[in-house]
N, C-alpha and C positions, 0 to 999 in steps of 0.2 A: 669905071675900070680901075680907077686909082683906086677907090674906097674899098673894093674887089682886093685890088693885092693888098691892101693893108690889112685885110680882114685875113682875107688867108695866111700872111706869115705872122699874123697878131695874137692868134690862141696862145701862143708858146710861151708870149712875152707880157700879155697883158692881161690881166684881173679883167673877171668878169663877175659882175655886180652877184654876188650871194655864192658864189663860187668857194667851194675847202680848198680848191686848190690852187691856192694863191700865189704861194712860193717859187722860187724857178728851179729847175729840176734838181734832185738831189738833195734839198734842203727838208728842213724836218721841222714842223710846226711846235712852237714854246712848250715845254712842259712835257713832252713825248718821250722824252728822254729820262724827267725824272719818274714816272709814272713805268716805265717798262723796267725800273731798275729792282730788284728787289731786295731789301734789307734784312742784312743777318739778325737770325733771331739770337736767345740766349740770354744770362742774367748779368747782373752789374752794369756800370755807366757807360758811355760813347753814346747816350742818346736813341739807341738804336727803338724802332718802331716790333710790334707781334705781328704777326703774320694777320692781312686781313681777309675777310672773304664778305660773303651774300647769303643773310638767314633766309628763309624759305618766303618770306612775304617782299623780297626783295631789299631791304633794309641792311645796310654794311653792319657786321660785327667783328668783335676782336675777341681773338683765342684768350683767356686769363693768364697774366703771367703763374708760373710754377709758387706756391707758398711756402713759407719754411716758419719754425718755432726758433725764436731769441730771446732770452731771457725772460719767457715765459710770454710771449706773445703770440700770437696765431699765423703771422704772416709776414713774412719781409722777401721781397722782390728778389726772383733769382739765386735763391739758396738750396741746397738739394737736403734732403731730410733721410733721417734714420726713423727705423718704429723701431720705441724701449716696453720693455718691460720694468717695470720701476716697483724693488720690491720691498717695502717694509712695515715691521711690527705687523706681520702675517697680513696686511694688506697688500694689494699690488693694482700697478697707475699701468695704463697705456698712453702712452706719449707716443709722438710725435716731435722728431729735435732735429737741430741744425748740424747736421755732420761737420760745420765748420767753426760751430759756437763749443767753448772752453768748458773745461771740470766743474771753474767756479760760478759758469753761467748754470750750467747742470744743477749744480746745488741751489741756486735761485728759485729754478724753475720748481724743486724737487719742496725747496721751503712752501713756496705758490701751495703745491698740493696737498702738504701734509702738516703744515705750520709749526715743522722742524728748520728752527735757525741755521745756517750755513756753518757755525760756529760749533756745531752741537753734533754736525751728521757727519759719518765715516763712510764713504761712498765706495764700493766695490766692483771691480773691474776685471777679473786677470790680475785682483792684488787691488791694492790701495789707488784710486782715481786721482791723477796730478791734475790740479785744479788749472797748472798752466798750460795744458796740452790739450787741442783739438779732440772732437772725438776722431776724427781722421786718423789725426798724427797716433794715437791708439790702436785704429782697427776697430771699431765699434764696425757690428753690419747691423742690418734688419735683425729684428726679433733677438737682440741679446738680452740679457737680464742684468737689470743694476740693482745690485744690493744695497741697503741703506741702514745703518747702524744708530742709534743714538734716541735719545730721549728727549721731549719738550721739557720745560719749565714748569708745566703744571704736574706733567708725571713725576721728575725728580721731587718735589715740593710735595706728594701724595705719597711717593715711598721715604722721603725723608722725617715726614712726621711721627707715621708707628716705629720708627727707627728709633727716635729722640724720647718717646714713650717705653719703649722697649729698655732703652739705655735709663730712667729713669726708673723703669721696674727691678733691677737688676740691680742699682746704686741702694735701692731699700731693702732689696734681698741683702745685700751686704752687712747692711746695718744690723739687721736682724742676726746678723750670724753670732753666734756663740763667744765673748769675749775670749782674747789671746791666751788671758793665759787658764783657760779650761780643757785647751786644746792639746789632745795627748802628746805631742812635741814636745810642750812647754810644761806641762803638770810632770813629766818624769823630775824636770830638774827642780820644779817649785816643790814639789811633795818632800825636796828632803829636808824642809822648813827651811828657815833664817839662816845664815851664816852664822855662826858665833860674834866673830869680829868685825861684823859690821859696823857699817857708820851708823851715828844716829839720826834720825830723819826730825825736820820739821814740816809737820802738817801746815799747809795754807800759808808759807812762807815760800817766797825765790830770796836766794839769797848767788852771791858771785862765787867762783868754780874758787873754791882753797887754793892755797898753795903750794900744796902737797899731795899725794894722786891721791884719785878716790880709788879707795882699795876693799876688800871683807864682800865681794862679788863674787857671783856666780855665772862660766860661761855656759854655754850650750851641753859642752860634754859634762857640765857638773864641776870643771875646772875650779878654783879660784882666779880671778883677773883681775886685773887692777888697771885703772887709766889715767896718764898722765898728759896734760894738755900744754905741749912743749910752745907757748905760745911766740916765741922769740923765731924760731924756726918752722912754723904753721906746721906744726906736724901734732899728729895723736898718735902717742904710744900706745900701743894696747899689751900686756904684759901678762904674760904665763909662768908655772915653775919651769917651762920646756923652754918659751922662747921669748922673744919680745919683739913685736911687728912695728915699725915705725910708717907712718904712714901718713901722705903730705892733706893739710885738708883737705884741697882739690879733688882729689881724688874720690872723697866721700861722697857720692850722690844725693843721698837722702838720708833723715835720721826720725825714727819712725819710734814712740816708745807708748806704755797704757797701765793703769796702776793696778797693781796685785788685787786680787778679789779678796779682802778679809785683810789685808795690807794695805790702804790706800795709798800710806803715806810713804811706800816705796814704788817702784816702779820697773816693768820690764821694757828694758831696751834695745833696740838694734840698728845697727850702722851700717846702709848698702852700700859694699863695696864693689860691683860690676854693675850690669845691666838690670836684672832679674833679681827676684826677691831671694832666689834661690843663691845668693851671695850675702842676705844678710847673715853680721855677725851679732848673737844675740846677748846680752848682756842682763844680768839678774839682779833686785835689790840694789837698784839706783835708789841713792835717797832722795824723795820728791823736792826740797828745795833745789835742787841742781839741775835739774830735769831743763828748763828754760834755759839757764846759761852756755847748759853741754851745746841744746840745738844752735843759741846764739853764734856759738865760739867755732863750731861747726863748720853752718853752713854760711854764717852771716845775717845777718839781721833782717837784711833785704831781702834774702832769701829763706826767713823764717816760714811755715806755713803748716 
């Protein structure tokens, strides 16, 4: 009878050998709790778990986290992606990019496929792509098109060669051309021969500028002109019956001269005073020893050429 009522109010209270239901009422077997709880999905850290389930032969799988493209990689956890159209030198890339990866990672990725330097490409957007702004913070969507401007090192290096040959066909065309003073500009004024009073020239001597102007010249209009090299005050006078130009060397850009055809031993000269040739002032029957000291006294030595 005892062992009776023990047994009777015993279930309640006491484990029975192989028994799940060990606990006393209300209580909740280890681990039941973690297991019913279910974990937010979604990307970035906190550790969080994918959602899991049961492939068809019963075996547990896991959904793939979402991929995204970084700096030209295929994949990184939890990123949400943009599809580009990526367009340049008439080709064009389907990408795949990180709506929250930068201009200057863009330009990475963009190097990766077309083996244009970052340094080299002009990236286009709605305007000029800021290397330091998200595609987000821009407004990139799906399917926009990025334009790409600029040229490799081997293209630059391929158009710069015929360029450098082209420029060296064109320095010999020069050469070729017609000396100065053949050229009808210069033949009005040379045609009406020598000066009278000119100086005398020495062939195959440089000698130092007188010390008195070199005078018995001819200008451009057929003038008479005379030049006096104020060396005290760096100036050259250039001297007319009309007028007298003083003028500081400085000022003289370049002094360009070439000797008469059938006259060697004089020379036609001119003195750029602006930018353009169209400022020289032309000077006639320079006698050739002076020719070196004019450029010297000019432009300086150091800057002979």
């Amino acid at each position: 009878a005892a062992l009776r009522g023990w047994s009777a109010a015993g279930p309640s209270t006491v484990p029975r050998a192989g028994s799940s239901c060990a606990l006393p009422a209300g209580a909740e077997e280890p681990g039941m709790e973690a297991e019913a709880q279910q974990l937010p999905l979604g990307c970035g850290g906190g550790g969080g778990s994918p959602a899991a389930g049961r492939s068809p032969d019963g075996e547990e799988r896991r959904e793939p986290l979402q991929a995204s493209v970084s700096n030209g990689g295929d994949a990184e956890s939890g990123r949400e992606l943009v599809e580009l159209k990526v367009i340049w030198n008439k080709n064009k890339y389907d990408v795949k990019f990180c709506l929250d990866s930068t201009g200057a990672e863009l330009k990475q990725k963009i190097h990766s496929l077309t083996g244009l330097p970052p340094a080299m490409q002009k990236v286009m957007f709605k305007g000029l792509l800021p290397e330091e702004k998200t595609l987000r913070e821009i407004k990139v969507t799906n399917g926009a098109k990025i334009m790409v401007v600029g040229s490799t090192i081997n293209d630059v290096l391929a158009v710069n060669t015929p360029k450098e040959a082209a420029q060296q066909e064109v320095k010999a065309e020069e050469n070729k051309k017609e000396p100065l003073c053949r050229q009808k500009q210069h033949r009005k004024v040379l045609d009406k021969g020598k000066p009278d009073d000119v100086m005398p020239s020495v062939k195959g001597v440089q000698e130092r500028l007188p010390t008195v102007p070199l005078s018995g010249m001819y200008n451009k209009s057929g003038g008479k002109v005379r030049l006096t090299f104020k060396l005290e005050q760096d100036q050259l006078w250039i001297g007319t019956k009309e007028r007298t130009e003083k003028l500081p060397m400085g000022s003289i850009k370049n002094v360009v001269s070439e000797p008469i055809e059938g006259h060697e031993d004089y020379h036609m000269m001119a003195f750029q005073l602006g930018p353009t040739e169209a400022s020289y002032y032309w000077v006639y029957w320079v006698p050739t020893q002076y020719v070196d000291a004019i450029k010297d006294t000019v432009l300086g030595k150091w800057q002979y050429f």
